[in-house]
PASEBA-1860 file (N, C-alpha, C; in nm, 3 decimals):
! residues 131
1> XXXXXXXX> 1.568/3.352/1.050/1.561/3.241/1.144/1.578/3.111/1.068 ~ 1.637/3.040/1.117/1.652/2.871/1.012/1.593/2.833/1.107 ~ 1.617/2.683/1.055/1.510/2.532/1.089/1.587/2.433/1.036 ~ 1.696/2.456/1.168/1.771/2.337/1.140/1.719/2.137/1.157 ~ 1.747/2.159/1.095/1.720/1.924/1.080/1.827/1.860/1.091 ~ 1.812/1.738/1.121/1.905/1.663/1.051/1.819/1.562/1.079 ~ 1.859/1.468/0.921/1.810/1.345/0.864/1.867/1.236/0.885 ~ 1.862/1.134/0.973/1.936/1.047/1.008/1.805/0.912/0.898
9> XXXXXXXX> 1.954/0.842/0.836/1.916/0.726/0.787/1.988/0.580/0.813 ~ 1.870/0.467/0.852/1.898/0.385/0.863/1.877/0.256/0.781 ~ 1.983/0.181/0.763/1.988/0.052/0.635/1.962/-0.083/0.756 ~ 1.938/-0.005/0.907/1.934/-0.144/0.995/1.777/-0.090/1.094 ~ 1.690/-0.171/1.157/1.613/-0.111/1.231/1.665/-0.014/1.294 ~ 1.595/0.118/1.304/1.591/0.182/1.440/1.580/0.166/1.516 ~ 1.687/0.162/1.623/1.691/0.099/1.774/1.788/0.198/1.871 ~ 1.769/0.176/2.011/1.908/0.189/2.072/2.037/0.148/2.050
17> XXXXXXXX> 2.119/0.205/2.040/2.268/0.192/2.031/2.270/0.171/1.878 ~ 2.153/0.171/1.755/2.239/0.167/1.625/2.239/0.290/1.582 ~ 2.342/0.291/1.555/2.368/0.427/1.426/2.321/0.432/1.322 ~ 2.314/0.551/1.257/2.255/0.557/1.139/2.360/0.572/1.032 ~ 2.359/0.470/0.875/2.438/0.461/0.782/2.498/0.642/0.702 ~ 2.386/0.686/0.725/2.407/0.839/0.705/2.341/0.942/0.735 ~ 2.414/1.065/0.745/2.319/1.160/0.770/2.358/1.312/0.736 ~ 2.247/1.356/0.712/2.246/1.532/0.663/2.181/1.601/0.691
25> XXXXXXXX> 2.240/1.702/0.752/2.177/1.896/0.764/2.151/1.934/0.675 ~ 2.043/1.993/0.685/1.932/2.100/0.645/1.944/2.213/0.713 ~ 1.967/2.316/0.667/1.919/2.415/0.757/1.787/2.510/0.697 ~ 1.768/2.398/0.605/1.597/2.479/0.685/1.457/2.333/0.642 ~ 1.530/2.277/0.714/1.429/2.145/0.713/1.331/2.086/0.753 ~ 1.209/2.194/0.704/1.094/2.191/0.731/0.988/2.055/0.687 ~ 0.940/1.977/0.740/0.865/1.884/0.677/0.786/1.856/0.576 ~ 0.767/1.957/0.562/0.701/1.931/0.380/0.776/1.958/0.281
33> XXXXXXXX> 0.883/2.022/0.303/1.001/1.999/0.204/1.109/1.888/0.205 ~ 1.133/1.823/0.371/1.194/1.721/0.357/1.107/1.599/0.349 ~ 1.002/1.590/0.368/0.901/1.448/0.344/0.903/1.457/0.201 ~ 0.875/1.564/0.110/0.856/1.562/-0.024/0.992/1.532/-0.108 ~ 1.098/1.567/-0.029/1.228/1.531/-0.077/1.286/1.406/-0.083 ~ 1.245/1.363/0.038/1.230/1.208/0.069/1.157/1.144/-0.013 ~ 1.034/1.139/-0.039/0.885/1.104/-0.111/1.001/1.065/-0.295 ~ 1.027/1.167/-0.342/1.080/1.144/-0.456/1.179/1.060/-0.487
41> XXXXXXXX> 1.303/1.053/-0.370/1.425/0.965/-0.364/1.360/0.820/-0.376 ~ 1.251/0.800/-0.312/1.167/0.696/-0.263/1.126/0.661/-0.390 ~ 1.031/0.763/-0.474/0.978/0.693/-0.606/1.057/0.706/-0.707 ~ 1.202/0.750/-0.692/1.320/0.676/-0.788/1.430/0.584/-0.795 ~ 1.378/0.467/-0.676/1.407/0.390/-0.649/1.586/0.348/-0.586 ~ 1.562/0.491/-0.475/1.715/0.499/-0.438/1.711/0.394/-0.361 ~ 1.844/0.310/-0.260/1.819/0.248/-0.158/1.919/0.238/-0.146 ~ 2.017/0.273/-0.148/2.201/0.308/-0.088/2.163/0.416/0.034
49> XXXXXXXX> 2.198/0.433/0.145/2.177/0.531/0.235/2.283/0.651/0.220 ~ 2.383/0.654/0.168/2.493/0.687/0.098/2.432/0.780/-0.032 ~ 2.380/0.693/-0.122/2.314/0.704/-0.232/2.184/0.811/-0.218 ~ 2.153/0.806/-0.122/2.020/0.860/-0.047/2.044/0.996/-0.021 ~ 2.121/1.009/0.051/2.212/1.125/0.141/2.258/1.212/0.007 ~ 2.313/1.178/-0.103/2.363/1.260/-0.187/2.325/1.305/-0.269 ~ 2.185/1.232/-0.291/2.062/1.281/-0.395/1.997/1.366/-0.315 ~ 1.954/1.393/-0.195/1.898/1.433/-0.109/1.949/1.599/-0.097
57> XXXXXXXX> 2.052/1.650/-0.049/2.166/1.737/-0.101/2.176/1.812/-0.266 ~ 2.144/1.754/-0.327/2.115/1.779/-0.474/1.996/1.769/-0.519 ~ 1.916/1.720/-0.467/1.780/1.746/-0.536/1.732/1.824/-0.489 ~ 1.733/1.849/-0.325/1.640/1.988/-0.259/1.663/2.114/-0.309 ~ 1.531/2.145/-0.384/1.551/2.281/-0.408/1.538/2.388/-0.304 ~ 1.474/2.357/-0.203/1.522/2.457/-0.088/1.590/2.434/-0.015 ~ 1.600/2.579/0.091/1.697/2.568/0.232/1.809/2.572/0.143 ~ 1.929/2.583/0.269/2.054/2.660/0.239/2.158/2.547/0.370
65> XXXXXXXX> 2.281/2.533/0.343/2.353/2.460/0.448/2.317/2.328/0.422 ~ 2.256/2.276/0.329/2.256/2.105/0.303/2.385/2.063/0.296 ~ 2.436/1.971/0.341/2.545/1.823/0.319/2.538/1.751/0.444 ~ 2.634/1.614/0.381/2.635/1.538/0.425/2.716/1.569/0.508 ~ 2.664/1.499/0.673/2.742/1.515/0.781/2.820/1.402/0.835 ~ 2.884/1.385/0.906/2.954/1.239/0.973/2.950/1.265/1.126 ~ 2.873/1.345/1.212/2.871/1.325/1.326/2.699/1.403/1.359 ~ 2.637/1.344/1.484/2.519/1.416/1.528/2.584/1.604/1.552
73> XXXXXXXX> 2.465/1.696/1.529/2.425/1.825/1.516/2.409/1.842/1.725 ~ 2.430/1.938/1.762/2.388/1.995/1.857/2.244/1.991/1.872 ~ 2.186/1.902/1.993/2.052/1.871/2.002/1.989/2.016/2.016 ~ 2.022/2.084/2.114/1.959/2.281/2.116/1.982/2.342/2.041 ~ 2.001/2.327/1.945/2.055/2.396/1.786/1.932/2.322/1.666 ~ 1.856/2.233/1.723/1.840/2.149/1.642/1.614/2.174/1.614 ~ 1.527/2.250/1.506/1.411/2.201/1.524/1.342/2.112/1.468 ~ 1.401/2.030/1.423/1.337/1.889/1.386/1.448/1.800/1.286
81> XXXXXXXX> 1.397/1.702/1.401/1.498/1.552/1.381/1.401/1.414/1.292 ~ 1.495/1.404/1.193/1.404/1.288/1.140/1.502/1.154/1.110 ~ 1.452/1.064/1.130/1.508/0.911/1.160/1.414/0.838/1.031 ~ 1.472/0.770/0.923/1.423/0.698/0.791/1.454/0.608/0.808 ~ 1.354/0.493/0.825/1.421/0.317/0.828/1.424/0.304/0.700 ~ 1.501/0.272/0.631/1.512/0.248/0.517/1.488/0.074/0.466 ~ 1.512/-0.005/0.551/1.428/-0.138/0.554/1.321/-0.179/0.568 ~ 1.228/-0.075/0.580/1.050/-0.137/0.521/1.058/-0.055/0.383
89> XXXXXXXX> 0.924/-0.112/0.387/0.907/-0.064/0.224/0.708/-0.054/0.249 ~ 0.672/0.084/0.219/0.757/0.220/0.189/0.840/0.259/0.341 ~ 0.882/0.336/0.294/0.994/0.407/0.430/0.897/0.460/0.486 ~ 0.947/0.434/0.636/0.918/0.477/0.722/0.991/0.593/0.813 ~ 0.924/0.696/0.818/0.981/0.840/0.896/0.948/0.884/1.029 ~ 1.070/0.914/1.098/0.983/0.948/1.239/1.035/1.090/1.247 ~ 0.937/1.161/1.267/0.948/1.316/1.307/0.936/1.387/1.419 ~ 1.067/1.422/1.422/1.036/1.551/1.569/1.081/1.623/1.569
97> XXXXXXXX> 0.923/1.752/1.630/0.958/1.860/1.604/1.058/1.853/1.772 ~ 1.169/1.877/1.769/1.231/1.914/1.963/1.180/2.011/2.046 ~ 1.198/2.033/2.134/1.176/2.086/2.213/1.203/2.259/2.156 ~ 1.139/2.327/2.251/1.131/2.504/2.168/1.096/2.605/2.296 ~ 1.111/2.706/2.291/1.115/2.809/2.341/0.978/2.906/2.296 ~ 0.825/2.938/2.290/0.783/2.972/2.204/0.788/3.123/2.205 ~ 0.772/3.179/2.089/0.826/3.370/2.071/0.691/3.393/2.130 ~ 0.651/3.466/2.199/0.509/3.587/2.189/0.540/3.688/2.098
105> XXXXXXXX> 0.455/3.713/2.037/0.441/3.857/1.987/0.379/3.951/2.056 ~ 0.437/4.076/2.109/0.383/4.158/2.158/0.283/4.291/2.111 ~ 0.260/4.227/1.945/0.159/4.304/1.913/0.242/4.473/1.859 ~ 0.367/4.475/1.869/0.436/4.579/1.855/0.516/4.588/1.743 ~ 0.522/4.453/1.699/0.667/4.449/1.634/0.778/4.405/1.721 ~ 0.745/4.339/1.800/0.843/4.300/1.866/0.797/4.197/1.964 ~ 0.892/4.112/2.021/0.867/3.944/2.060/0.925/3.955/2.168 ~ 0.861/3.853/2.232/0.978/3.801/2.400/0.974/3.662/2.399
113> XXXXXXXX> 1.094/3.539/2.412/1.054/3.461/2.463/1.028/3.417/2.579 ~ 0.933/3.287/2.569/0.862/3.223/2.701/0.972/3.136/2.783 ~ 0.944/3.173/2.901/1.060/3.088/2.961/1.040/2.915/2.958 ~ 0.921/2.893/2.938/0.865/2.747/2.936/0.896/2.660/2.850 ~ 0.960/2.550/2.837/1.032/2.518/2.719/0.857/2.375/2.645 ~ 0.841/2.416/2.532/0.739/2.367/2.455/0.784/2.188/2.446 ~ 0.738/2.081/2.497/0.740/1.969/2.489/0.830/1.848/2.360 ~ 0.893/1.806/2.287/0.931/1.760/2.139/0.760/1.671/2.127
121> XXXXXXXX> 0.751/1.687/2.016/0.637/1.641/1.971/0.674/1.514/1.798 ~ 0.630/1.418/1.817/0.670/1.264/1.763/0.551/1.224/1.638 ~ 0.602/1.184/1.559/0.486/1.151/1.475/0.558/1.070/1.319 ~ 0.459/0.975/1.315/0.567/0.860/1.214/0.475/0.837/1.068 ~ 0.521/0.908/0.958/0.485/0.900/0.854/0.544/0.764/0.757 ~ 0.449/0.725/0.649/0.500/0.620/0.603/0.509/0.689/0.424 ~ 0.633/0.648/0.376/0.632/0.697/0.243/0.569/0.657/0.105 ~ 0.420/0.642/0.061/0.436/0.539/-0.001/0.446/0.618/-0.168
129> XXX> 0.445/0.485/-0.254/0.520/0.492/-0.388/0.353/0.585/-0.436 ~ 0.393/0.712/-0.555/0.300/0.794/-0.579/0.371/0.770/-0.764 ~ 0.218/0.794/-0.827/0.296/0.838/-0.984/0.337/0.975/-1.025
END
């Protein structure tokens, strides 16, 4: 099963209608591997979003399917979206997990999903500088 992401970064506030300077898939971009991935770019003083994006790609030692993309990912394809303002200091991250389907386990070895689709759930971490 992956855990697809994508990392959208911005060199302008996050807002409606702006785009982000860059961005990259993960496919398996779980938050404590991409906050910690982030976390480091951060305390080596990247700040090209460009620059960001390609260290990002090369430094993660996990997950599989990293690069840089040039267009948004399929939102239903997608379990967590993260948005980096890259104009505060420390960076600021907004995380969401999207919307989901959740598996039951039936206790068998075997699963069904729920027809109920699980809510996206939002939450904004701030990066700060660590030694």
């Amino acid at each position: 099963m992956s855990v697809h992401s994508q990392i959208d970064l911005y060199n302008k506030k996050p807002a409606e209608g702006v785009k982000p300077a860059a961005r990259i898939h993960d496919g398996w971009g779980v938050p404590k591997d991409v906050l910690g991935t982030l976390q480091a770019l951060f305390n080596k003083g990247r700040k090209s979003p460009q620059v960001i994006a390609n260290g990002y790609v090369q430094l993660s030692e996990t997950g599989f399917a990293k690069a840089v993309i040039n267009r948004d990912l399929a939102p239903d394809v997608l379990s967590y979206h993260y948005a980096v303002d890259l104009t505060t200091t420390p960076w600021s991250v907004k995380v969401t997990k999207c919307p989901y389907h959740r598996v039951i386990d039936n206790g068998d070895g075997t699963g069904c999903v729920e027809s109920k689709v699980q809510p996206a759930r939002t939450r904004t971490v701030k990066l700060a500088a660590t030694a």
